[in-house]
C-alpha positions as CSV (number, residue, x, y, z in Angstrom):
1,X,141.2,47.8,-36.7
2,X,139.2,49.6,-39.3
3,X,140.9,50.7,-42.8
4,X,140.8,54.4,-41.9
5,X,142.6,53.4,-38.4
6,X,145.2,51.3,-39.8
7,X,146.1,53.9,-42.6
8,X,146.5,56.7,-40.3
9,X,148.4,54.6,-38.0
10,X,151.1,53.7,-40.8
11,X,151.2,57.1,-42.2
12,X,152.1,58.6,-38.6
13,X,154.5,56.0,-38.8
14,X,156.1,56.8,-41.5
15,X,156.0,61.3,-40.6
16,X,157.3,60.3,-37.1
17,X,160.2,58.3,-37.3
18,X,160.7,56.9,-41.3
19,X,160.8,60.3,-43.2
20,X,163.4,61.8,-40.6
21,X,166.1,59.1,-40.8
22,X,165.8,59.0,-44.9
23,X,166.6,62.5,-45.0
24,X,169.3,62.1,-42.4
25,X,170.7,59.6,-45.3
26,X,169.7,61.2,-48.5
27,X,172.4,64.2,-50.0
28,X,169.1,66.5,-50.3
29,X,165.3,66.7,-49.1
30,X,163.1,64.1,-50.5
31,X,160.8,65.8,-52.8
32,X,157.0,65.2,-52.3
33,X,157.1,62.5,-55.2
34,X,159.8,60.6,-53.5
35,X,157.6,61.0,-50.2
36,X,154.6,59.9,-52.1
37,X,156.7,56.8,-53.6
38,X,158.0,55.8,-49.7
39,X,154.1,55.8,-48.2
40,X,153.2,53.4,-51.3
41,X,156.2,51.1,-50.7
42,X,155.2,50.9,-47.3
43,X,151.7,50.1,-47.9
44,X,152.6,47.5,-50.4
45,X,155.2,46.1,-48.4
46,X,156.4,43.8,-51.8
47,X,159.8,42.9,-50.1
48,X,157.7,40.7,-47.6
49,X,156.7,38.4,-50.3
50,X,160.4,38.1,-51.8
51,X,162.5,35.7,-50.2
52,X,166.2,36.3,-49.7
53,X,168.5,34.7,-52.2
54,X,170.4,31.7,-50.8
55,X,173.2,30.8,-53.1
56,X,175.9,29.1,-52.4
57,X,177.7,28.3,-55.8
58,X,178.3,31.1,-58.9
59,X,178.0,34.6,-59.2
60,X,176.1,35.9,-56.1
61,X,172.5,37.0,-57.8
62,X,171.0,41.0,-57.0
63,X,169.1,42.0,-54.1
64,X,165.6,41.0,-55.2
65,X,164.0,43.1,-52.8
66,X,165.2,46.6,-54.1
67,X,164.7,45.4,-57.7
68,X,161.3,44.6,-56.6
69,X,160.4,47.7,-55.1
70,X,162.3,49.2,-58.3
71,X,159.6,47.7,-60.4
72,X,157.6,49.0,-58.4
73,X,158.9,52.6,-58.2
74,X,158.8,52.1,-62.1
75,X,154.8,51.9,-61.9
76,X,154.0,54.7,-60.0
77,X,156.6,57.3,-61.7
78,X,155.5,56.3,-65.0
79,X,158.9,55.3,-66.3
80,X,158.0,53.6,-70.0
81,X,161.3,51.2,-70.2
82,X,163.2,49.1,-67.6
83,X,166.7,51.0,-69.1
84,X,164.5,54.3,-68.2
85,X,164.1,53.5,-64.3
86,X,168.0,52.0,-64.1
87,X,168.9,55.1,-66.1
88,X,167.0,57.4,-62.9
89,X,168.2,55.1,-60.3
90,X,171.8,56.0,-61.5
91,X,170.7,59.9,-61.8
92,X,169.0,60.2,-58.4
93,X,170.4,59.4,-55.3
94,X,167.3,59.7,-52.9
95,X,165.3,57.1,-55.4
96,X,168.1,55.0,-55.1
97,X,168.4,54.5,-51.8
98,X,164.5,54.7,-51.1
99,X,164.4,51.6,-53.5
100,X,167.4,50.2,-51.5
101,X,170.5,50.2,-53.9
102,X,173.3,51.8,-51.3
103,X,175.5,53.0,-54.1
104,X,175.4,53.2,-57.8
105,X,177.2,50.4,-58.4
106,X,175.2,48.3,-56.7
107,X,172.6,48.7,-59.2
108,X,172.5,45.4,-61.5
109,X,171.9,45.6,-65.3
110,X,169.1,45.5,-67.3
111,X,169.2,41.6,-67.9
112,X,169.4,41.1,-64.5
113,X,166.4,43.0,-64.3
114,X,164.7,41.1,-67.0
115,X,165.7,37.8,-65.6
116,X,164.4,39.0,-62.2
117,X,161.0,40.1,-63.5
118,X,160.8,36.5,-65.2
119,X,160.9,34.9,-61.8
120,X,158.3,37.4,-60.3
121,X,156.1,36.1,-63.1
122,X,156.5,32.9,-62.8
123,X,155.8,32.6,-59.3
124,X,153.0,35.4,-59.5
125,X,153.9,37.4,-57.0
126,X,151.6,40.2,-58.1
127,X,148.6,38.4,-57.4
128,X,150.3,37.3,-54.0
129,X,151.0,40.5,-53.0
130,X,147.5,41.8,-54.2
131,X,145.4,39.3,-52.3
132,X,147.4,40.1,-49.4
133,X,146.6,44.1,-49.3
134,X,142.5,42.8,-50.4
135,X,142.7,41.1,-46.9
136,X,144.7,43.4,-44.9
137,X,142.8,46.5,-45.2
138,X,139.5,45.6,-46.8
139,X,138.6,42.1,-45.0
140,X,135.9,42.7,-42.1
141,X,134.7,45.7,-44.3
142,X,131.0,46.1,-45.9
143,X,131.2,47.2,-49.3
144,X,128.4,48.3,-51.0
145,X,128.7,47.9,-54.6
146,X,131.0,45.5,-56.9
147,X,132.0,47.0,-60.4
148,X,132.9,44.4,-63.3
149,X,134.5,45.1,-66.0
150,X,137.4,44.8,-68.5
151,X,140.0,46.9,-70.5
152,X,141.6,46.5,-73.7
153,X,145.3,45.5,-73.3
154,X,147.9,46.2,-76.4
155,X,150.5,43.6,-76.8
156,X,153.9,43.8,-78.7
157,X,153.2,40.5,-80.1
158,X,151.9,38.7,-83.0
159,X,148.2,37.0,-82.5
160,X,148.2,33.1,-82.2
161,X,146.2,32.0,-84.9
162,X,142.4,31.4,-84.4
163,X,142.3,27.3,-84.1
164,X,139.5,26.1,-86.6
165,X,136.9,23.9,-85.2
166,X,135.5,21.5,-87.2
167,X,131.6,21.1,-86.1
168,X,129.8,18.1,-87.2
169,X,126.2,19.5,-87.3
170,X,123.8,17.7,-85.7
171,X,121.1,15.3,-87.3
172,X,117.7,17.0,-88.0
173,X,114.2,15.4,-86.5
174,X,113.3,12.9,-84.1
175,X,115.9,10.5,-83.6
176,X,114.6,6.8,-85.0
177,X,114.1,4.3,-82.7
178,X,116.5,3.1,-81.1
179,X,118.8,5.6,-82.2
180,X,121.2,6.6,-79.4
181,X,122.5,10.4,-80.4
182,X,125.5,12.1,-78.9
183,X,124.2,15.1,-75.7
184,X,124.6,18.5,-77.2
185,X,128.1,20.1,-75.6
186,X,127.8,21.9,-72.3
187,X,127.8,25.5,-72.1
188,X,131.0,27.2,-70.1
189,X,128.9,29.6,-68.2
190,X,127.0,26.6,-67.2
191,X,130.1,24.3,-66.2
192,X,131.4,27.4,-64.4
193,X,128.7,27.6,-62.0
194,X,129.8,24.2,-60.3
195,X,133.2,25.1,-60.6
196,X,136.1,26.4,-58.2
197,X,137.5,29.9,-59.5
198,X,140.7,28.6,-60.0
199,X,139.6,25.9,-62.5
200,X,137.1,28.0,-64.3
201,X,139.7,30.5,-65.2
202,X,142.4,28.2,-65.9
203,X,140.0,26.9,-68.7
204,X,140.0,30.5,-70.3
205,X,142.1,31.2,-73.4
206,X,145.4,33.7,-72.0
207,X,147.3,33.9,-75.6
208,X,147.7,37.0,-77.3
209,X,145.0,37.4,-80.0
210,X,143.0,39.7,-82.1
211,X,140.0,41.7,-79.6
212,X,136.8,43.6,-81.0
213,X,134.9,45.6,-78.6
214,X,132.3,48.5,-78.6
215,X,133.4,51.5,-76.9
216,X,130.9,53.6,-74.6
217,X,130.3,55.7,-78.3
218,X,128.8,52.6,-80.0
219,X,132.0,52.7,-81.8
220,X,133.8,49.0,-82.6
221,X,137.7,49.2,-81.9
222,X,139.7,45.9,-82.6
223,X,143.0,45.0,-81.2
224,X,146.5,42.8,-81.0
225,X,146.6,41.9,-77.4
226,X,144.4,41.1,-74.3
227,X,141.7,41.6,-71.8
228,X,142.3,42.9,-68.0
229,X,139.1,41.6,-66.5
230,X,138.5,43.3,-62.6
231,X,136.5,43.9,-59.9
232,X,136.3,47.5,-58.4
233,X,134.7,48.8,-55.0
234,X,132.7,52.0,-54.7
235,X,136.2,53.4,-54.0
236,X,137.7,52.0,-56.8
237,X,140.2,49.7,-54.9
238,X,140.5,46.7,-57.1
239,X,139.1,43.7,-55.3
240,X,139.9,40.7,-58.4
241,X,142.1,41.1,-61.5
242,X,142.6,38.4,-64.4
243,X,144.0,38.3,-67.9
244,X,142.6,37.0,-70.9
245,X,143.0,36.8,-74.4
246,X,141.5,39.8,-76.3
247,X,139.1,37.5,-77.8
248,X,137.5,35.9,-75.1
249,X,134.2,37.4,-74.4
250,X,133.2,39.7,-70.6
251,X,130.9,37.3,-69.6
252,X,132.5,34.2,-69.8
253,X,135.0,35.9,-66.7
254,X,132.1,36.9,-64.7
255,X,131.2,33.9,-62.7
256,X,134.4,32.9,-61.5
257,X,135.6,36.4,-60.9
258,X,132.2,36.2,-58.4
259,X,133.3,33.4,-56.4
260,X,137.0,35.2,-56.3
261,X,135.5,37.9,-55.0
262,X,133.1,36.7,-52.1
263,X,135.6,35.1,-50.6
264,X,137.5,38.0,-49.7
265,X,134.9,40.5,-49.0
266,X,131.7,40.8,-48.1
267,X,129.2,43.0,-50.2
268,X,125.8,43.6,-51.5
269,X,125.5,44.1,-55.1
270,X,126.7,43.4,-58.1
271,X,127.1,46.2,-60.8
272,X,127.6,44.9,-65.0
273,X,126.8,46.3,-68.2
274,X,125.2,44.5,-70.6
275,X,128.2,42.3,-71.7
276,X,127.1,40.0,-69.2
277,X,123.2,39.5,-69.2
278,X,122.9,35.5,-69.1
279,X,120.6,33.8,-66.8
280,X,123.4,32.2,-65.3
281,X,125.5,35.1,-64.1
282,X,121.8,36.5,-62.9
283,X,121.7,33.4,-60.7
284,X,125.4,33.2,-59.7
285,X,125.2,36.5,-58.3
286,X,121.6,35.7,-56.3
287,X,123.0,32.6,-54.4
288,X,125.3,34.1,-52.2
289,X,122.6,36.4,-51.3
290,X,123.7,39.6,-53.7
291,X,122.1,41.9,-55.4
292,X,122.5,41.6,-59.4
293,X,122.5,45.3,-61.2
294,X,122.6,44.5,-64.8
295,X,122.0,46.3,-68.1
296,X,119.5,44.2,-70.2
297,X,120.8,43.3,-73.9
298,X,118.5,44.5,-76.1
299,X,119.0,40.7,-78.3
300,X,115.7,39.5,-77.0
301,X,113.6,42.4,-78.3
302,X,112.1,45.3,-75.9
303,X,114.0,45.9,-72.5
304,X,112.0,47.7,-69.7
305,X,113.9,51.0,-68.1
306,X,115.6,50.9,-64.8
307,X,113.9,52.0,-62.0
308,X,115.3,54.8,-60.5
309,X,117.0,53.8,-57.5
310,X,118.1,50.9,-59.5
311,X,119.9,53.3,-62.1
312,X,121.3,55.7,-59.1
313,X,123.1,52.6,-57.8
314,X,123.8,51.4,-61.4
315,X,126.0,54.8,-61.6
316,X,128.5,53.4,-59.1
317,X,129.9,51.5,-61.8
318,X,131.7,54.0,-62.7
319,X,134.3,53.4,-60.3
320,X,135.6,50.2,-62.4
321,X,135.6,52.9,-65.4
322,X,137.6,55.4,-63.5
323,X,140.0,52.1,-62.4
324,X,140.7,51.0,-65.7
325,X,141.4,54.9,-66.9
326,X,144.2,55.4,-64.3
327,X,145.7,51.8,-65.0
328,X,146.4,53.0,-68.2
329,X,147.3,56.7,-68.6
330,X,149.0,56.7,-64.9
331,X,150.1,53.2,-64.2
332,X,151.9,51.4,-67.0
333,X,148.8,50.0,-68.8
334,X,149.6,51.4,-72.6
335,X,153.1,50.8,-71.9
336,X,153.3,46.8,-71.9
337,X,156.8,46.2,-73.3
338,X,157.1,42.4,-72.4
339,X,155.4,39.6,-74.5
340,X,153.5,36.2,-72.8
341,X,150.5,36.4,-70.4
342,X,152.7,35.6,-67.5
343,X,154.6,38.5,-68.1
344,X,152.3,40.9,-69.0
345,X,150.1,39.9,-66.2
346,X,153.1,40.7,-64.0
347,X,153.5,43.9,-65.7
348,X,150.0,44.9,-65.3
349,X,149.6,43.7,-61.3
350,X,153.0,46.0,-60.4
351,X,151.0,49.0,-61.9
352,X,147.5,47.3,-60.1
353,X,148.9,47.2,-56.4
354,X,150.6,50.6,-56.9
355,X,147.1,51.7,-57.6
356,X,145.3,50.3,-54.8
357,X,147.9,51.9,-52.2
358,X,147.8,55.3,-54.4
359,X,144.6,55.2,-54.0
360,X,144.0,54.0,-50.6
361,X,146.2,57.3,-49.6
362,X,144.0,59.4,-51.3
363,X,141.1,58.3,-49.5
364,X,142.3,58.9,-46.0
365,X,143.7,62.2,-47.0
366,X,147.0,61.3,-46.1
């Protein structure tokens, strides 16, 4: 079933039999925000990747499927604070019941919350529920271009000191004979090309540290934080998402995020600025058969124009641009209030797959 066919059939779902009985339910109309909230709850389906809580001795624990959908509520209304969305669950009765609280004393309390949202990111079930909508509605589809890029992420937390390495610099000359010298240290972008994805980025650096980057006015900004690294379709569905330190640099994510990415999809061409001309991601991208669109670095002197086909396809990055803009004004980017990579990362994929369905609604024009 193509994307287009198995949006519209959900949708007419949803107006056919879903929306009636909630209002049947609900003290007053749902609003078109709470209408827009139900379509991305049912396109993220999150409460198929939370298991039921068996417990048989203590305190019974919450529902984890309506504080999951909660979280998820909380990304696509914008709510800054976890004590904001409990405080609107307890004000509005259709939001509470769409998220699946019956009555208001069913909601649980912020720690409950918090130690909910710990378990979510521990057992990543962001990226779970991520790679799952990747291969329900985008597997078996051709797309055309793959973005890359990454966005600066503020943390509430102090940077980890920068670990000093001590080099021992290397002996000048021709080695005398019979002098047996220690094999200069492999480079990562060179070790990642024989690697699995999984191991390449577990390699990476995740602790909050201190970030410098040039902005698209040749300005430097530095930050306390991290580094959302993704992958972007011509439609700006994200495709791959990792977090990094702020300090680690674009291009050493770009190789293993290629490997993530092929084997989900299928496309033609990949689209990078000039963060990440190496030779190596040049041939990375040319083995599986892709098409490499990258901006030269100026570092090795002169660089030759674009052709112009090749910079009207290199405009499509944009899309990764526009991604990365939403994620933060619209979906909980420059509102991180948690501290750790796991949490943060957890953070950051709630507001990721509200995104993706947001955005997948508002290309079927539904």
């Amino acid at each position: 079933m193509k994307l287009e066919e198995k949006v519209s059939w959900l949708m007419g779902r949803l107006q056919r039999s879903l929306f009636p009985q909630l209002e049947q339910c609900c003290v007053s109309p749902l609003s078109e925000q709470e209408k827009h909230l139900v379509k991305v709850l049912e396109v993220i389906e999150i409460e198929r990747h939370i298991p039921k809580n068996q417990q048989w001795t203590g305190r019974p624990a919450a529902e984890r499927r309506a504080i999951g959908r909660s979280f998820v509520a909380k990304a696509v209304l914008g709510y800054p604070h976890t004590r904001s969305l409990i405080n609107e669950l307890r004000a509005r009765p259709n939001l509470r019941l769409i998220c699946g609280f019956t009555k208001q004393r069913d909601i649980p309390s912020e720690s409950t919350f918090s130690r909910a949202f710990a378990d979510f990111a521990s057992c990543e079930l962001g990226a779970v529920v991520h790679d799952t909508l990747v291969q329900d509605y985008l597997q078996g589809e051709l797309i055309g271009h793959v973005s890359r890029d990454s966005t600066a992420i503020i943390g509430r937390e102090k940077a980890a000191r920068k670990e000093k390495m001590v080099k021992v610099p290397r002996k000048r000359g021709r080695p005398a004979k019979g002098e047996q010298r220690p094999p200069a240290e492999e480079k990562r972008l060179d070790r990642q090309v024989r690697q699995e994805p999984a191991v390449a980025l577990a390699e990476l650096p995740t602790v909050c540290n201190r970030g410098t980057k040039r902005n698209a006015k040749g300005c430097q900004e530095s930050w306390n934080g991290y580094k959302l690294h993704a992958d972007v379709n011509d439609t700006m569905l994200p495709l791959s998402v990792f977090l990094t330190s702020a300090s680690v640099h674009d291009s050493q994510v770009a190789i293993p995020l290629m490997k993530q990415t092929s084997s989900k999809v299928t496309y033609c061409h990949d689209l990078m600025d000039a963060a990440y001309d190496a030779r190596q991601i040049w041939e990375q991208s040319r083995e599986p058969g892709h098409v490499a669109i990258i901006d030269r670095n100026p570092r090795h002197g002169e660089v030759l124009p674009m052709s112009t086909h090749t910079a009207k396809r290199y405009n499509e990055r944009s899309s990764v641009e526009r991604f990365n803009g939403r994620l933060e004004e619209e979906f909980g980017g420059r509102t991180v209030m948690v501290r750790g990579p796991a949490k943060v990362m957890m953070h950051l994929m709630f507001g990721v797959v509200a995104l993706f369905a947001d955005q997948l609604i508002r290309l079927t024009g539904y």
